[in-house]
N, C-alpha and C positions, 0 to 999 in steps of 0.2 A: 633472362639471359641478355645479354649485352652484344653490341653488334660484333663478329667473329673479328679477327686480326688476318686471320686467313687469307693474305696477298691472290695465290694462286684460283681461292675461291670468290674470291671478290671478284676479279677481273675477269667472269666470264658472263655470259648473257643468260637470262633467266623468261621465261615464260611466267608470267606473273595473275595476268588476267585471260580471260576471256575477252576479245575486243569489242562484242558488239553490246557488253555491258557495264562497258566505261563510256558515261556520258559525261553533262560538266557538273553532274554532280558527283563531288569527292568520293571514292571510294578507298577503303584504308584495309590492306593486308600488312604481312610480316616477310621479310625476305632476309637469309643469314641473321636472325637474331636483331634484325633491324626493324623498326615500324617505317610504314611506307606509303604515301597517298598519291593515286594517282585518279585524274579528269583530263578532260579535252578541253583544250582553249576554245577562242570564239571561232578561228580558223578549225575548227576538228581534229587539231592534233593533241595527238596522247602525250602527256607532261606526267613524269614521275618525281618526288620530290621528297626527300626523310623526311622525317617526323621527330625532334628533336625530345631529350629528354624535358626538357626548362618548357617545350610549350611551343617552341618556335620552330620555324623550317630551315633546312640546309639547302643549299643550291639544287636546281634539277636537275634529276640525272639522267642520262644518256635515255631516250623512249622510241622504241620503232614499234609499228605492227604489221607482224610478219605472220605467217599461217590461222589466221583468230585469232593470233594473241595480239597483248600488250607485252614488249621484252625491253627490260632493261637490266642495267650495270649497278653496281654500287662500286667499283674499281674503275679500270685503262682498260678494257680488252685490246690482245694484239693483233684482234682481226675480227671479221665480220660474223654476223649471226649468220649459221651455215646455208649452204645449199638442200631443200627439197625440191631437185628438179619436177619430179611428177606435180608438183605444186600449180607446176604453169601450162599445164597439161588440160584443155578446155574440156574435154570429154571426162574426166574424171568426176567422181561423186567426193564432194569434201563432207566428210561425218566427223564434227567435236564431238565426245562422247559425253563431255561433263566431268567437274572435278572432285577426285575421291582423296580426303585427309587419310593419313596413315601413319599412326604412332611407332614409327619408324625413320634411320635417317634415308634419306632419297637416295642416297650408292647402293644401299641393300635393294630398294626396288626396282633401279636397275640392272644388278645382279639379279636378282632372282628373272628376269623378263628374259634375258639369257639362258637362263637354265633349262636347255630339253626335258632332263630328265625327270624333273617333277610332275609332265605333261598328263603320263598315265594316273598319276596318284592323287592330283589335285583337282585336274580338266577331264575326269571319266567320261569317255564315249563323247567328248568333242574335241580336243586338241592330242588324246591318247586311249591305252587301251590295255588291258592284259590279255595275252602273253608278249605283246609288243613294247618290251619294256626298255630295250637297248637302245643305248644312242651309237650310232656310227662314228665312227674316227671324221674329223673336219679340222680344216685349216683354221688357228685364229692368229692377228696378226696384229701387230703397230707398226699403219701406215706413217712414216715418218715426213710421206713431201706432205700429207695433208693433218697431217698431228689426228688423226682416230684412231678406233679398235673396232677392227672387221673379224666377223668371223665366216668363212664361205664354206660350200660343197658341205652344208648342213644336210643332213635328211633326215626324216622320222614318220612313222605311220601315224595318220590322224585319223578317225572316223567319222569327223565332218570340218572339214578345212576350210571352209567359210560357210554364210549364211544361204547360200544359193545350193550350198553340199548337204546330200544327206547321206553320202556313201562315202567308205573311208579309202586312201591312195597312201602309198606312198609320198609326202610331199619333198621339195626340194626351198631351202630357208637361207636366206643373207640376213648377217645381222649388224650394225652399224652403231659406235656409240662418239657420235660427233662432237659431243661435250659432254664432261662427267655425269650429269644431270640431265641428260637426254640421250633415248634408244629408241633405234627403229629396227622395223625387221621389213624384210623383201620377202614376198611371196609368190610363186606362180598364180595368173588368177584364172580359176576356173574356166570362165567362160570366154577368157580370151590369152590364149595359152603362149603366144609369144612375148606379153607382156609381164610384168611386175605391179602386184596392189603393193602400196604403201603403209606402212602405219608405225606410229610414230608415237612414244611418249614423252610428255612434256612434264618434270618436276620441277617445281617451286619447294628450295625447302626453307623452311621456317623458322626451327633450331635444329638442332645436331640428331634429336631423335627425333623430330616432328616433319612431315611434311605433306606435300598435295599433290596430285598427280592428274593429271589429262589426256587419255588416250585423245591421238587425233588421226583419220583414215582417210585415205587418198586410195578411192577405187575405180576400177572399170567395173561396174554392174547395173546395168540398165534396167535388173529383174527388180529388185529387193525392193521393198518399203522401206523407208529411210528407220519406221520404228521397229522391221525386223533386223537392221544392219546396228542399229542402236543395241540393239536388246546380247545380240549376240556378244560384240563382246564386252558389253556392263558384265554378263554374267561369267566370264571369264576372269575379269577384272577383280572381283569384287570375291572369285575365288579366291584370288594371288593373295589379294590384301589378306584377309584372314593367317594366308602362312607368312608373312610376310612382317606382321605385327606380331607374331610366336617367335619368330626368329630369337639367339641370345647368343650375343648381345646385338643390342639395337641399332650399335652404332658399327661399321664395318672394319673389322680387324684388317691391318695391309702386314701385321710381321709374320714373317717366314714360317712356316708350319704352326701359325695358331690355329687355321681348321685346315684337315688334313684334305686334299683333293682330290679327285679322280680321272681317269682318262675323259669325263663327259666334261670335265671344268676348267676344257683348254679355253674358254674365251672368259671366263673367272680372274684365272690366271693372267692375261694378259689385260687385264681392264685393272686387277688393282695393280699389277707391274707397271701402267704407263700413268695411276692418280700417283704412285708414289714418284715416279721420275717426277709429274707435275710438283709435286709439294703439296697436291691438297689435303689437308689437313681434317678442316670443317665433315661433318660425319663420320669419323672416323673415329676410333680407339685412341690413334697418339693425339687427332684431336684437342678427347675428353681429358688429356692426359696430363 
């Protein structure tokens, strides 16, 4: 596949690497159907740069590194790579989780990271449970001063709601999708209840049904070993993928009743209501089309 045309998807910012495993020797990923090599100069900074059909290189493209990653452009973005305040939060535990491919286009796995309602039937006895199978009525929205899709006053019973839990609550859940290709969620944290743990994923995709995923966590928990806070949610993760790569079709339908919705798929609804105002095309059905 050949690099997208997709304006709207070009010009957004992309998590690409890991940062502490771009050295100055080359290393070469795929981003929108593009080849992509990105190292560090002699000063340490992150250079991203195509990889041309004929052999040769295109100009650098735009490189920051912001949360572990390496991020850049293959377009104009018309604004900065977002805010994760908790980021700058010195007390906090940062946990990269590691990156998991998924034969899938990356809209779908952010939709699905959204979806309550799979909690019980995917995430058994750690993010859900039977007979607690309902999702509550919640607000989802597009925030316009800050171009996202928030979804608030979430709640759902979990039976162990982080790695420090072994007993299940009611939880209360923010969900945030700062750019097509990136979702986070707000969680009460256990052991420090006025506060919010973070966690964040990061998609790189690759082609339209192909892509790579990065949980990354921004927590207060002073108890956990870093390889039980690891462990915990790999195995969540690597539940999702499994439904996530079943899904059909692979790419994300945005026209009007091609899947039919339900009262639990109000922030569904409003994530592919504001890719289609965006125009993004790339993963998509009208996409492939």
């Amino acid at each position: 596949m050949a690099k997208t045309t997709d304006q709207a998807a070009l010009n957004e910012w992309y998590a690409v690497e890991t940062a502490a495993d771009v050295t100055a020797r080359p290393v070469r990923t795929r981003l929108l159907g593009q080849d992509i090599e990105l190292y560090r100069n002699e000063a340490g900074e992150p250079v991203v740069r195509e990889m041309l059909s004929n052999g040769s290189y295109g100009l650098p493209r735009p490189a920051q590194e912001r949360y572990g990653c390496i991020w850049t452009t293959l377009g104009t973005p018309n604004k900065d790579i977002f805010e994760i305040s908790e980021a700058a939060e010195s007390d906090r535990r940062f946990v990269p989780c590691g990156w998991v491919k998924m034969r899938a286009s990356g809209l779908r796995v952010v939709e699905n990271f959204l979806d309550m309602a799979h909690f019980p039937f995917v995430h058994t006895d750690i993010l859900g449970s039977e007979p607690h199978t309902e999702v509550p009525a919640y607000l989802s929205e597009i925030r316009r001063d800050v171009d996202e899709v928030w979804a608030t006053n979430c709640t759902f019973f979990q039976p162990r709601i982080a790695a420090t839990e072994s007993e299940g609550a009611f939880v209360h859940l923010t969900y945030r999708v700062p750019n097509p290709f990136v979702v986070m969620l707000y969680r009460v944290c256990p052991t420090a209840p006025e506060r919010l743990d973070a966690i964040a994923l990061f998609i790189q995709p690759i082609e339209e049904d192909l892509c790579r995923a990065q949980p990354v966590m921004y927590l207060v928990d002073r108890e956990s070993s870093h390889a039980s806070l690891l462990r915990f949610e790999q195995v969540i993760f690597l539940q999702d993928r499994i439904i996530v790569e079943n899904q059909r079709p692979l790419l994300l339908p945005l026209e009007p009743r091609a899947e039919i919705p339900t009262r639990a798929d109000s922030s569904s609804i409003a994530y592919r209501r504001w890719l289609k105002e965006k125009g993004v095309r790339f993963g998509t059905t009208a996409g492939a089309a």
